[in-house]
VEXTIVO-410640 format. One line per 2 residues: their letters; for each residue z, y, x of C-alpha. Coordinates in nm, 3 decimals. Layout:
a	Z Y X ~ ...
//
This chain:
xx	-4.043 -1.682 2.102 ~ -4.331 -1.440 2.068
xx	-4.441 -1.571 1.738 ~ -4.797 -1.491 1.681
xx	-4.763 -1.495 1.315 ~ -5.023 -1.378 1.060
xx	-5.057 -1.452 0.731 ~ -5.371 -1.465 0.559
xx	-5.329 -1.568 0.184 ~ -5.617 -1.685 0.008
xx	-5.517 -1.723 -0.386 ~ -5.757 -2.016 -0.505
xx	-5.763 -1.994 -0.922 ~ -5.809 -2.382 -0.955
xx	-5.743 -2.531 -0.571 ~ -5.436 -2.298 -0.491
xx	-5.480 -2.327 -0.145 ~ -5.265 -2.169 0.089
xx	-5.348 -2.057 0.403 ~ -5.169 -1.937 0.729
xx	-5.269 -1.849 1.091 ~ -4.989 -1.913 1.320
xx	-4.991 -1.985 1.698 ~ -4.802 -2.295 1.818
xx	-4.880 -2.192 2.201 ~ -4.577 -1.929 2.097
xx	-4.367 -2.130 1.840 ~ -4.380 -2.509 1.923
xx	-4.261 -2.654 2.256 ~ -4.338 -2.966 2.449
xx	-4.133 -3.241 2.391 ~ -3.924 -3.451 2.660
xx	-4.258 -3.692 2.641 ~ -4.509 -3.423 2.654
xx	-4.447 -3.260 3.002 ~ -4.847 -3.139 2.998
xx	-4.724 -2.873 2.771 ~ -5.002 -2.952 2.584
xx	-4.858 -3.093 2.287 ~ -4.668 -2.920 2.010
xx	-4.430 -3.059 1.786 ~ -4.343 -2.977 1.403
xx	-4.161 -3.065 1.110 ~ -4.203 -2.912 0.748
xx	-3.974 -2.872 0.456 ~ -4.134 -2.805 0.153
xx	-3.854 -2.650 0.042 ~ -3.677 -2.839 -0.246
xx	-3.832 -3.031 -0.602 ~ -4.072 -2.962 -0.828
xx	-3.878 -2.829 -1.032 ~ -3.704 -2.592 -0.831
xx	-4.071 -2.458 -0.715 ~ -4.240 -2.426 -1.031
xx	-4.448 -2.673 -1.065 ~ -4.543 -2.885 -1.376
xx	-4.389 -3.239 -1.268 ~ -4.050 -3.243 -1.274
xx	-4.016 -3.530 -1.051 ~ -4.089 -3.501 -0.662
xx	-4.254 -3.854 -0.698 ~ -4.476 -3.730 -0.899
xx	-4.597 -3.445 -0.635 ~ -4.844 -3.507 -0.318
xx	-4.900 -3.223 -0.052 ~ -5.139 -3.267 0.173
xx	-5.061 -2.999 0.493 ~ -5.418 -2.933 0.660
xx	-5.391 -2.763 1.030 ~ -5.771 -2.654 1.122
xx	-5.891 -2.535 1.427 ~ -6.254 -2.454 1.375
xx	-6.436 -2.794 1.258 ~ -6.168 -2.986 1.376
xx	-5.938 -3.053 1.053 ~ -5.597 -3.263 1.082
xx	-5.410 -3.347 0.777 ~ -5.064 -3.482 0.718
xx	-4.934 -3.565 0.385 ~ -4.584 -3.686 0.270
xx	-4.495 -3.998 0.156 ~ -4.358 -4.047 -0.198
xx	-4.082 -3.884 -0.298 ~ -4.053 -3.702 0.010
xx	-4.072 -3.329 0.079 ~ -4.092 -3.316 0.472
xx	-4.380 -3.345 0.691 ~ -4.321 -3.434 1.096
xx	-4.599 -3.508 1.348 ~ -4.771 -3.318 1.707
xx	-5.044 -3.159 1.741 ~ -5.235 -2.943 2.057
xx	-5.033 -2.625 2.074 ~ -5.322 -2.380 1.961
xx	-5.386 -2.178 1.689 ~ -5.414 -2.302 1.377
xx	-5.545 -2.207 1.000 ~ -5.343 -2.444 0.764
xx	-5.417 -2.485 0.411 ~ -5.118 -2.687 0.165
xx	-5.280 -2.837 -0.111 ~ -5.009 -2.995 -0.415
xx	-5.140 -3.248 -0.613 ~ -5.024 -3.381 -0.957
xx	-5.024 -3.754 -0.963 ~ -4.945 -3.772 -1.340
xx	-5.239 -3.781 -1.449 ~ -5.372 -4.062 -1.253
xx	-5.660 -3.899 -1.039 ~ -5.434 -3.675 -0.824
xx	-5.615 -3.366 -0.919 ~ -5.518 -3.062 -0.759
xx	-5.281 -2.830 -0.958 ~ -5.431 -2.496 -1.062
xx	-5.103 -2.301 -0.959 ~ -5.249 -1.946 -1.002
xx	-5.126 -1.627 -0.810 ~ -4.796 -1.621 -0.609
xx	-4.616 -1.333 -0.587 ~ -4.504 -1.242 -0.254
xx	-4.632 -1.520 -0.115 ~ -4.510 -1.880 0.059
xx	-4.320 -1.795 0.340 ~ -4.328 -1.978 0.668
xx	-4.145 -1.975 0.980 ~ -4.237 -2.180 1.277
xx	-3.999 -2.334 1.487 ~ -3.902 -2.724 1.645
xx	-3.597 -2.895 1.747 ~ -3.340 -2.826 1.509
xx	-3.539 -2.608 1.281 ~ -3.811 -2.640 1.076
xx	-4.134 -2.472 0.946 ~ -4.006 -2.353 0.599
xx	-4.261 -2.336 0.328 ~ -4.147 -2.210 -0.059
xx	-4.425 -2.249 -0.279 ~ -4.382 -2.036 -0.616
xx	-4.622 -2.062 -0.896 ~ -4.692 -1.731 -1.063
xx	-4.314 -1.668 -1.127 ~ -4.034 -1.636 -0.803
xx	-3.690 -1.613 -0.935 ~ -3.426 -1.428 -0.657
xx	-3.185 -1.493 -0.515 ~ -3.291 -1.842 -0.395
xx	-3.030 -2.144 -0.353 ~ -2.695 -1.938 -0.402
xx	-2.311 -2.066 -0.537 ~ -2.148 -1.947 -0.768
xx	-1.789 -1.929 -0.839 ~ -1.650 -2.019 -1.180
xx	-1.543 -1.745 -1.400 ~ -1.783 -1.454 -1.237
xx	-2.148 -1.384 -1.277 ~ -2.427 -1.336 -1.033
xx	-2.749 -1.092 -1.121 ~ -3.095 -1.269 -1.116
xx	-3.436 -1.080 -1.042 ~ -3.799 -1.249 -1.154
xx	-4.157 -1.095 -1.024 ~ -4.452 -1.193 -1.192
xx	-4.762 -1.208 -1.011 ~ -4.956 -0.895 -1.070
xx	-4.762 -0.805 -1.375 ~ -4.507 -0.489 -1.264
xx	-4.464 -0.463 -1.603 ~ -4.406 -0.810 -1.678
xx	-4.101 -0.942 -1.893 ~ -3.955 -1.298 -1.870
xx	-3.713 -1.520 -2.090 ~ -3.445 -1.689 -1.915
xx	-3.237 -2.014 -1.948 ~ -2.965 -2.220 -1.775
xx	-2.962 -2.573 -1.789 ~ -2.769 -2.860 -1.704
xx	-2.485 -2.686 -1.706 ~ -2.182 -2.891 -1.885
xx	-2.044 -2.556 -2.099 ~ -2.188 -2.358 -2.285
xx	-1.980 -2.038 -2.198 ~ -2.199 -2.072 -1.909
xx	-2.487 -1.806 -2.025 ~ -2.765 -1.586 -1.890
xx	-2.857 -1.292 -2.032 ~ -3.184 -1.173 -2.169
xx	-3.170 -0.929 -1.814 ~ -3.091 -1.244 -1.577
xx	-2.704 -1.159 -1.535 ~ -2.575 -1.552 -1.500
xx	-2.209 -1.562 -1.651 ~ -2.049 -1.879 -1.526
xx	-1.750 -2.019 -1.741 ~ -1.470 -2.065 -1.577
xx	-1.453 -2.410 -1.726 ~ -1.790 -2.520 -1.587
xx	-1.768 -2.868 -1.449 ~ -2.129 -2.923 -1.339
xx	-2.162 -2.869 -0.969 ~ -2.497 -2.740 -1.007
xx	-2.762 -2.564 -1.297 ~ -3.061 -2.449 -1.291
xx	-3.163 -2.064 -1.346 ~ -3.542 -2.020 -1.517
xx	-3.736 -1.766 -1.602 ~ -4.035 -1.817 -1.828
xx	-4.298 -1.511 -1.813 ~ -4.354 -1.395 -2.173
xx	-4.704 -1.339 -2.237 ~ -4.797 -1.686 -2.075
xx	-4.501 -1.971 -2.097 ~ -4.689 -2.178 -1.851
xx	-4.611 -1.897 -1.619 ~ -4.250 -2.018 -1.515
xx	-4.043 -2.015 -1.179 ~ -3.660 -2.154 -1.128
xx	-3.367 -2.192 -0.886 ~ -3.061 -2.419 -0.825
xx	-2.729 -2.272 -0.807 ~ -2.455 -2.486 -0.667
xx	-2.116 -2.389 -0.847 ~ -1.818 -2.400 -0.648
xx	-1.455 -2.378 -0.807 ~ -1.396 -2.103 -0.569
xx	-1.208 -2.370 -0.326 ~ -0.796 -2.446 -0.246
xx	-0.833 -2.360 0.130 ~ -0.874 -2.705 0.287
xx	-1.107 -2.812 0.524 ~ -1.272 -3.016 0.227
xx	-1.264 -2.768 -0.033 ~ -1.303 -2.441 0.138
xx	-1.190 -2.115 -0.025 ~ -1.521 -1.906 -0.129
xx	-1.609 -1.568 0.024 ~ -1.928 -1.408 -0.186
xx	-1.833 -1.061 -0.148 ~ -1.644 -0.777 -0.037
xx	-1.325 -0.842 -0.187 ~ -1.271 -1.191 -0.118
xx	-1.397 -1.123 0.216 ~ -1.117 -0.837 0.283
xx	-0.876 -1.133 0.114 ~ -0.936 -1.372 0.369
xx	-0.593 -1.471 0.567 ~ -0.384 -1.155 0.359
xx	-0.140 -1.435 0.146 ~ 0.147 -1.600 0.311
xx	0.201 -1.855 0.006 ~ 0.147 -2.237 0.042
xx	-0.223 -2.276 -0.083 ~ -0.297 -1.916 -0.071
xx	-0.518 -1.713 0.153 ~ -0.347 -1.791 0.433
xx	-0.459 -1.740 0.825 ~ -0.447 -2.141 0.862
xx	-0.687 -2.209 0.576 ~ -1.048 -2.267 0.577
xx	-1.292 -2.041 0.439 ~ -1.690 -2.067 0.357
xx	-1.912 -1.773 0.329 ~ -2.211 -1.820 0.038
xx	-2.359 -1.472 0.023 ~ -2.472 -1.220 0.239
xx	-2.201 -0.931 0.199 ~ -2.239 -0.569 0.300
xx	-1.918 -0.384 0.369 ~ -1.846 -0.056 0.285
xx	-1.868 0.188 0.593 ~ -1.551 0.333 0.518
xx	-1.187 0.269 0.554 ~ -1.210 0.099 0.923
xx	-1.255 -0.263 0.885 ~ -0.906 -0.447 0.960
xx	-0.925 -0.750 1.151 ~ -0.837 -1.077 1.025
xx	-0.588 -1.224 1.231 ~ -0.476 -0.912 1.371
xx	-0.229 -0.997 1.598 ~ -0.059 -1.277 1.853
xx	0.191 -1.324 1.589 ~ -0.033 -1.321 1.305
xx	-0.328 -1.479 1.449 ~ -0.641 -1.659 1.265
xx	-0.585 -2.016 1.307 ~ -0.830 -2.175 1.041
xx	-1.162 -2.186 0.988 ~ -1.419 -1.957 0.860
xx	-1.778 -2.130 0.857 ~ -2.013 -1.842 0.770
xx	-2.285 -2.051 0.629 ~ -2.556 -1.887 0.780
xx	-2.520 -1.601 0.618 ~ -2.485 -1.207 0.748
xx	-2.227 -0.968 0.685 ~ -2.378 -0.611 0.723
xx	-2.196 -0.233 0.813 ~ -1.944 -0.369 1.017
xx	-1.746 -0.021 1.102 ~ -1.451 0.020 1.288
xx	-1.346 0.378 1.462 ~ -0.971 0.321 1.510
xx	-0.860 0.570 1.849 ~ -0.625 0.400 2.074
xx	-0.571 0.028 1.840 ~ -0.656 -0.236 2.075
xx	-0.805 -0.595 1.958 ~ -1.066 -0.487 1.739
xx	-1.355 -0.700 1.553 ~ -1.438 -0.889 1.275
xx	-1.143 -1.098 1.359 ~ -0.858 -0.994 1.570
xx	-0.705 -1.347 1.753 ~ -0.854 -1.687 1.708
xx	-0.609 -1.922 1.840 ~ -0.575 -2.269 1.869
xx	-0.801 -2.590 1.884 ~ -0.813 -2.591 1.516
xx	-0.955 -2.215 1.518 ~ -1.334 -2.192 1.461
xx	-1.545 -1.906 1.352 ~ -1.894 -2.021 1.337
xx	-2.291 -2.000 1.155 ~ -2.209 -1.652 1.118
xx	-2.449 -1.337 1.168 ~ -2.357 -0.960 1.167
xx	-2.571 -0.705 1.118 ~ -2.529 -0.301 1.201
xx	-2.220 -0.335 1.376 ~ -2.057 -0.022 1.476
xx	-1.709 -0.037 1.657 ~ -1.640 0.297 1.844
xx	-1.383 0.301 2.052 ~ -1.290 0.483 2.420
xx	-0.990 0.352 2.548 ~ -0.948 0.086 2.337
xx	-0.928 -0.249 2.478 ~ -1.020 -0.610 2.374
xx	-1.313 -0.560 2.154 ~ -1.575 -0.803 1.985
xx	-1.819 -0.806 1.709 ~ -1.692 -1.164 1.594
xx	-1.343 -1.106 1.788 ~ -1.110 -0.960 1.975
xx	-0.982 -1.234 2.128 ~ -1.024 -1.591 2.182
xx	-0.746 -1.807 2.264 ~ -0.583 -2.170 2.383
xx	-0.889 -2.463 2.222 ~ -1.026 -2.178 1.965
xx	-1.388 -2.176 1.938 ~ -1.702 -1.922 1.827
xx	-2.005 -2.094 1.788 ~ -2.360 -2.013 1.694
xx	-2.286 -1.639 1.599 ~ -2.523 -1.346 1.600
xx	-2.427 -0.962 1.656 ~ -2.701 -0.680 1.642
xx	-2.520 -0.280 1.641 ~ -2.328 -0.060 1.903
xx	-1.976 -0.163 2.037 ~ -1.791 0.034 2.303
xx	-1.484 0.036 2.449 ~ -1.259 0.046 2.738
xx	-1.215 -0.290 2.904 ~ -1.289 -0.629 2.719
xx	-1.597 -0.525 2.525 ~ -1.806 -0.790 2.446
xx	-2.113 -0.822 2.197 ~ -1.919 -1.119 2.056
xx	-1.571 -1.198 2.174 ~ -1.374 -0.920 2.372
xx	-1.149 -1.172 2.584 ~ -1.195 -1.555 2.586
xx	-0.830 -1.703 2.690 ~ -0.879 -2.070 2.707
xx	-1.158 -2.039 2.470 ~ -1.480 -2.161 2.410
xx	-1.796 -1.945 2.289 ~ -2.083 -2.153 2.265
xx	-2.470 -2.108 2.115 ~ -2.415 -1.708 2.022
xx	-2.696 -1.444 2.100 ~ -2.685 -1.063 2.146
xx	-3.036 -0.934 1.965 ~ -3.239 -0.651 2.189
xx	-3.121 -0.376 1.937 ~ -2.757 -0.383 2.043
xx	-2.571 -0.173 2.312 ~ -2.255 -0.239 2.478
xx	-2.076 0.015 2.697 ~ -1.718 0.024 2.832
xx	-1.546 0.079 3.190 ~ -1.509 -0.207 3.272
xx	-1.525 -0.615 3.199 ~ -1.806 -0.571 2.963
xx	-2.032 -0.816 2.863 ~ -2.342 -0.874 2.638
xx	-2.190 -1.193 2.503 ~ -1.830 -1.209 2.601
xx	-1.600 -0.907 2.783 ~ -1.360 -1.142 2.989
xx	-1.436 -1.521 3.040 ~ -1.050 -1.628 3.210
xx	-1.014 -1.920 3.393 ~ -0.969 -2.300 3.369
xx	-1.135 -2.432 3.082 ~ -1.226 -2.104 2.950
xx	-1.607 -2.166 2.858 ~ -1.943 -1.967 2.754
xx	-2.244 -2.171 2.708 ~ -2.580 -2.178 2.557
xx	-2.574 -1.809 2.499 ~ -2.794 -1.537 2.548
xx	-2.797 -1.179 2.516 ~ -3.086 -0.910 2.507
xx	-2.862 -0.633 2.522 ~ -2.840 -0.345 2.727
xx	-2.481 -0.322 2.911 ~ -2.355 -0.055 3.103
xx	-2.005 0.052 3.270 ~ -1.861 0.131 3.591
xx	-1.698 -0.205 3.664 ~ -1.742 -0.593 3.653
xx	-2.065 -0.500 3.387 ~ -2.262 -0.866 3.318
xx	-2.559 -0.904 3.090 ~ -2.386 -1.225 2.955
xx	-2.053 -1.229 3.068 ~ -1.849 -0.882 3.255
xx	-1.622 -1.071 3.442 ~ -1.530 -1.473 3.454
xx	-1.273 -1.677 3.607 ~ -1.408 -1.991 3.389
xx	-1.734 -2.181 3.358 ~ -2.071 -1.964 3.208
xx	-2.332 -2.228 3.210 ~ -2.702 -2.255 3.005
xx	-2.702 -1.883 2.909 ~ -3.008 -1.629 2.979
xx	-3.005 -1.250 2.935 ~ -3.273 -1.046 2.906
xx	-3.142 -0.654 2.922 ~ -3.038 -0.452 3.203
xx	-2.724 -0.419 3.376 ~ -2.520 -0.127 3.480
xx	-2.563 0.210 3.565 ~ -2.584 0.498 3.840
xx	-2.212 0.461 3.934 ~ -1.966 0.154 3.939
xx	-1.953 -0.172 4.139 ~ -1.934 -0.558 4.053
xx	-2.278 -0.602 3.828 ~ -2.502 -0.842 3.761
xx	-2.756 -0.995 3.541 ~ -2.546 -1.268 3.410
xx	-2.231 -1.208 3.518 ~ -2.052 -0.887 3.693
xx	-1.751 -1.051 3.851 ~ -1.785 -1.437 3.932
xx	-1.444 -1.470 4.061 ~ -1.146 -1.690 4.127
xx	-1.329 -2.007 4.136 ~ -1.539 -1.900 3.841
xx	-1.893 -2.093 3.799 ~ -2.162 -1.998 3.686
xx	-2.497 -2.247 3.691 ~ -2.828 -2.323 3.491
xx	-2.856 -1.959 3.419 ~ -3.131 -1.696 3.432
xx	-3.179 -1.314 3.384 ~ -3.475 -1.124 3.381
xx	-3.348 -0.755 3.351 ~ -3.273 -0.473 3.620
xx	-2.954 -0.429 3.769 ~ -2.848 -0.115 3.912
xx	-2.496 0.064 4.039 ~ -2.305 0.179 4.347
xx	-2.258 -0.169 4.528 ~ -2.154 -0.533 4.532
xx	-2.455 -0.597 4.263 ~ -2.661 -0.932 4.198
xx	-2.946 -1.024 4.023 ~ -2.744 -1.320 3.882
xx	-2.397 -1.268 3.995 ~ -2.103 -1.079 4.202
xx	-1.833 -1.224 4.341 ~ -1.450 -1.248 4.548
xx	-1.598 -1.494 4.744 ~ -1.407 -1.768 4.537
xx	-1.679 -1.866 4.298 ~ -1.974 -2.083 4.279
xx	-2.347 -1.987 4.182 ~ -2.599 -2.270 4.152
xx	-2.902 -2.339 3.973 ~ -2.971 -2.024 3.856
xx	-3.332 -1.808 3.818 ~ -3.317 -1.385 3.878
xx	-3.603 -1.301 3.768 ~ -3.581 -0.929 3.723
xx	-3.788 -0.637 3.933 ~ -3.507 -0.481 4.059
xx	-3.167 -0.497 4.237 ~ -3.067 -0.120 4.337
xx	-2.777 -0.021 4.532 ~ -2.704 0.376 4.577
xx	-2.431 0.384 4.774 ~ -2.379 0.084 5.019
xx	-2.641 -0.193 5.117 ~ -2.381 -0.478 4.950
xx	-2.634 -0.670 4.724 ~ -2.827 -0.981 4.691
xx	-3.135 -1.072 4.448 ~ -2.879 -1.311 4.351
xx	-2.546 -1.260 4.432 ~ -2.311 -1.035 4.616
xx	-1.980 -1.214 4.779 ~ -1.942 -1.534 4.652
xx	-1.854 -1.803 4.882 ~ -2.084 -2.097 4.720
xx	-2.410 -2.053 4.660 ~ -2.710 -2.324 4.597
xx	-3.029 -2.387 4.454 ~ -3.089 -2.074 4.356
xx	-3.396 -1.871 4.286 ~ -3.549 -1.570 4.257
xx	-3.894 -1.365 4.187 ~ -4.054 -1.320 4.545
xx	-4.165 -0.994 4.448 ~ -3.832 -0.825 4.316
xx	-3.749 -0.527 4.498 ~ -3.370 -0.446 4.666
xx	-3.301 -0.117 4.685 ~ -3.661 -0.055 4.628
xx	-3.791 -0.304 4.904 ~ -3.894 -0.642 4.868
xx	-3.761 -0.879 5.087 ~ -4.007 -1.046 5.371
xx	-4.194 -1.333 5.242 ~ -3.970 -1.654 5.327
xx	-3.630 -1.490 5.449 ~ -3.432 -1.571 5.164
xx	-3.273 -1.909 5.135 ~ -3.135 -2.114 4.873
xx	-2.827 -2.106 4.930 ~ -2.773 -1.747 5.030
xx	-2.689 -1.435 4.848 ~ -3.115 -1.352 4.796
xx	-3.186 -1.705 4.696 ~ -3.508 -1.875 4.765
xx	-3.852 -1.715 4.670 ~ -4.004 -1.817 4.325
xx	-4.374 -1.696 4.297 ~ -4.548 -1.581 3.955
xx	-4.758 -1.938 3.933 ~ -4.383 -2.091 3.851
xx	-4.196 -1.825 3.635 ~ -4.348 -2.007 3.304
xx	-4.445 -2.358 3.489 ~ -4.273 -2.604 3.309
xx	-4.324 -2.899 3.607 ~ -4.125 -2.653 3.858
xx	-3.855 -2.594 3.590 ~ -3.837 -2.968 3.515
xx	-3.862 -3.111 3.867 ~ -3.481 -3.246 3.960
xx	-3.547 -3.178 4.324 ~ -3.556 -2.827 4.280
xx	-3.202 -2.819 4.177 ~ -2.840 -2.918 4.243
xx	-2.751 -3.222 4.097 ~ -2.417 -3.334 4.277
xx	-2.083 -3.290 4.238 ~ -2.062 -3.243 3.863
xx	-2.384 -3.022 3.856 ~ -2.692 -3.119 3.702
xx	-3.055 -2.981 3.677 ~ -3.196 -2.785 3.378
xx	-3.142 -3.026 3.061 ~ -3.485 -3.006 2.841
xx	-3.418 -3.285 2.621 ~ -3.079 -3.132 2.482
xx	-3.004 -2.793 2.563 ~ -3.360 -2.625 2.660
xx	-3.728 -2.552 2.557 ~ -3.957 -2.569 2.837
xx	-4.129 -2.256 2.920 ~ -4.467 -2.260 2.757
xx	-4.717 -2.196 3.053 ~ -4.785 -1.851 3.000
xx	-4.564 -1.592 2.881 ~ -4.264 -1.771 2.778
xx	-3.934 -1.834 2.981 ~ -3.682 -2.159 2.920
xx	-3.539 -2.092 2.519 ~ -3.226 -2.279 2.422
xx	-3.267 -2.505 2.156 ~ -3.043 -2.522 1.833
xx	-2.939 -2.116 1.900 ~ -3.092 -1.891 1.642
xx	-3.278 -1.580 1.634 ~ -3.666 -1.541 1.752
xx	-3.638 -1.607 2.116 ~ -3.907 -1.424 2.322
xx	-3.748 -1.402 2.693 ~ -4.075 -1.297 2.927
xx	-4.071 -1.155 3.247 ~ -4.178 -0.792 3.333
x	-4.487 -0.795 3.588
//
């Protein structure tokens, strides 16, 4: 989403108020009721207790926030109900000021607190669906890291900033913790005891030349986990990352057992990283849940070692790799095959869902921004970001490398990446026997030489599908090139939107604004003005159903009626029209394509005049 976001923070010394400017015609979407597009939904967190922001009552109950959007004199506020620290409601997408105001109900009159200075400021991120506008308050001390675990027996380094005090020092305490071998140190270093039973304590830091001054976190304490789905094992850091799946031993490490990540980790960008699950007879068949978290410096330059990624084979319905970013990537390779930023390969019921890769990956054949080769798989809700490149020969994808057939399946995915290589290149997906459906990419596809590109997919073959897509980048090559798709004329594209300016063939006139060679085609669509081999087609002469697909005029790219009108689409035979209740944002009128809902990252898609 192009978020319009600016933050203006005015420090009031006895109202506290904070203020934002923010533009929900960018960062809120119409809802299933609201087809105008002129409503916006939100919900806020208010991100955790009292306590755990700073503030003098302890209990939430005791705490009133009234959430103010203004838009000149017009002035709507929302305020929680007792006890509770999330706000929900619509508004006119516009843009906004908003002012938070906390109360303190202790004393009977609901008096605004006098909070004082904050030190970075509250953050806030806008989003709907299944996110939410986040807003930290922190009186005039922030303790960092926010909301982290902790593993008995090991320690964890705490930072406090006072507000304009660089020179500031702080006392610190740990409470409710149920040993008292569990200490902090007079420079925030938190020493958990490795007999601490309390699954969580609290981490405070009072500011020394005014003890009002104070700020504190919650640390959940973990026992570091026994590897079942229940209880998983713990991966903070860089050795207990590198342990995952290495022991063999009933209730060790093993490749069956289930992991969770609770800190960002940054590797070290040397040895080569060594895949977990680095083979088909040593293959990762548990689950690692990431957490949201990011694991940066991702390096692997092994010449000639196929199957190479964060992990090697994921195989088997019980294998899932999910909520996992990485950041920095770099896997260098040149005649390596089967490469992935999350993995190699994909295999038989194993699944990789919401996943994030930003870096460089190349490769052979089976390069893919996420998964190399999906065999049976499923990669669903994963994104690409615009700072990534992915090069090979051939089957290259921004997403996945090789979708196979059957039940093989890549959905709700998008990539912004540039792809290039000389054959079956895709912006989503190189080459798929299987189903890619709900996916978008943004980059462009291909390059002087090759054959067998397009936007979303380069090869759509087999009886491959490929529906409810969209692309918006250039695709370019020597033939057999589609704004959406290519194909062995056993394959199916339907429903889908090219909406990028060019299509360019350099060798022979085999190329569609939508598809080259497939055998079924329908409901398809794409931008009247885009130009094939630097021509643009007569007004009218391409047809749904045909490998140039019907024309779609500027006044509908971002029109969220045409998008949402059932008639305009496919809808028998197992296919259905564009789902914006459960899988997609409406575009927002103006400068904002379809976004999937419940994938992550800042989702701006727009198309280039």
């Amino acid at each position: 989403m192009k978020n319009q976001f600016r933050v203006l923070a005015f420090l009031g010394v006895v109202f506290s108020l904070l203020i934002f400017t923010f533009s929900l015609t960018t960062c809120s979407n119409p809802t299933e009721d609201e087809e105008s597009g002129e409503m916006g939904t939100f919900t806020i967190n208010l991100g955790g207790n009292g306590r755990a922001v700073g503030y003098p009552p302890s209990n939430i109950n005791d705490i009133r926030f009234v959430v103010k959007f203004m838009q000149g004199a017009t002035i709507m506020p929302f305020e929680n109900t007792p006890g509770s620290m999330t706000l929900s409601g619509k508004i006119p997408i516009g843009v906004y000021t908003v002012e938070v105001e906390v109360f303190d109900k202790t004393d009977g009159t609901n008096s605004v607190l006098a909070v004082g200075g904050l030190t970075t400021g509250p953050t806030i991120t806008i989003h709907t669906g299944n996110n939410d506008i986040h807003v930290t308050l922190y009186k005039t001390v922030k303790v960092t890291p926010d909301l982290h675990t902790v593993v008995v027996g090991n320690n964890k380094q705490f930072n406090a900033d006072v507000h304009n005090d660089l020179w500031a020092t702080v006392t610190w305490e740990v409470s409710d913790n149920n040993n008292m071998g569990t200490t902090i140190s007079s420079s925030g270093l938190l020493t958990v005891a490795a007999g601490e039973t309390a699954s969580e304590i609290w981490v405070t830091a009072t500011y020394s030349s005014d003890p009002t001054w104070r700020g504190s976190t919650k640390v959940d304490i973990s026992d570091g986990g026994d590897g079942t789905t229940t209880n998983p094992f713990i991966v903070y850091d860089v050795a207990t990352l590198q342990r995952v799946g290495t022991e063999t031993a009933v209730g060790g490490w093993r490749l069956d057992a289930s992991y969770k990540q609770t800190e960002d980790i940054t590797l070290p960008t040397t040895p080569n990283w060594a895949p977990i699950g680095p083979s088909t007879t040593n293959p990762f068949t548990g689950t690692y849940e990431g957490n949201g978290k990011t694991i940066t410096d991702l390096t692997i330059n092994a010449p000639a070692v196929d199957y190479q990624g964060l992990f090697g084979y994921v195989l088997g319905a019980a294998a899932v790799v999910k909520n996992l970013n990485l950041a920095s990537v770099s896997i260098t390779g040149t005649t390596e095959s089967y490469i992935g930023g999350v993995a190699a390969q994909v295999q038989n019921g194993g699944l990789i869902e919401n996943c994030s890769v930003q870096g460089s990956i190349s490769g052979f054949d089976n390069i893919g921004g996420i998964v190399g080769h999906n065999y049976f798989g499923t990669v669903r809700g994963c994104y690409v970001t615009s700072v990534t490149t992915i090069t090979g020969r051939m089957d290259i994808g921004g997403v996945v490398g090789y979708n196979w057939s059957g039940s093989s399946l890549v959905e709700k995915c998008y990539a912004e990446a540039d792809v290039s290589g000389i054959q079956s290149v895709g912006g989503v997906v190189g080459i798929s026997n299987g189903t890619v459906q709900n996916c978008y990419a943004t980059g462009n596809v291909g390059s002087t030489t090759g054959v067998q590109k397009g936007g979303v997919i380069g090869g759509n073959s087999n009886g491959g599908t490929v529906q409810n897509c969209y692309s918006t980048g250039n695709v370019i090559g020597q033939y057999s090139l589609g704004g959406i798709s290519t194909g062995n004329s056993v394959g199916t594209v339907q429903n889908c939107v090219a909406l990028g300016k060019n299509v360019t063939a350099s060798l022979v006139t085999q190329r569609g604004r939508i598809d080259y060679g497939t055998s079924s085609r329908s409901n398809n669509y794409a931008r009247d003005d885009m130009l094939v081999d630097g021509t643009a087609l007569t007004p009218g002469t391409g047809l749904h159903n045909d490998e140039h697909g019907a024309d779609l005029t500027s006044a509908n790219w971002y029109n969220a009626t045409w998008w949402n009108n059932a008639a305009n689409w496919n809808t028998s035979g197992g296919a259905s029209a564009w789902d914006f209740t459960n899988v997609w944002y409406p575009p927002d009128g103006t400068s904002l394509l379809p976004t999937l809902r419940g994938v992550g990252g800042t989702q701006t898609p727009g198309v280039t005049p």
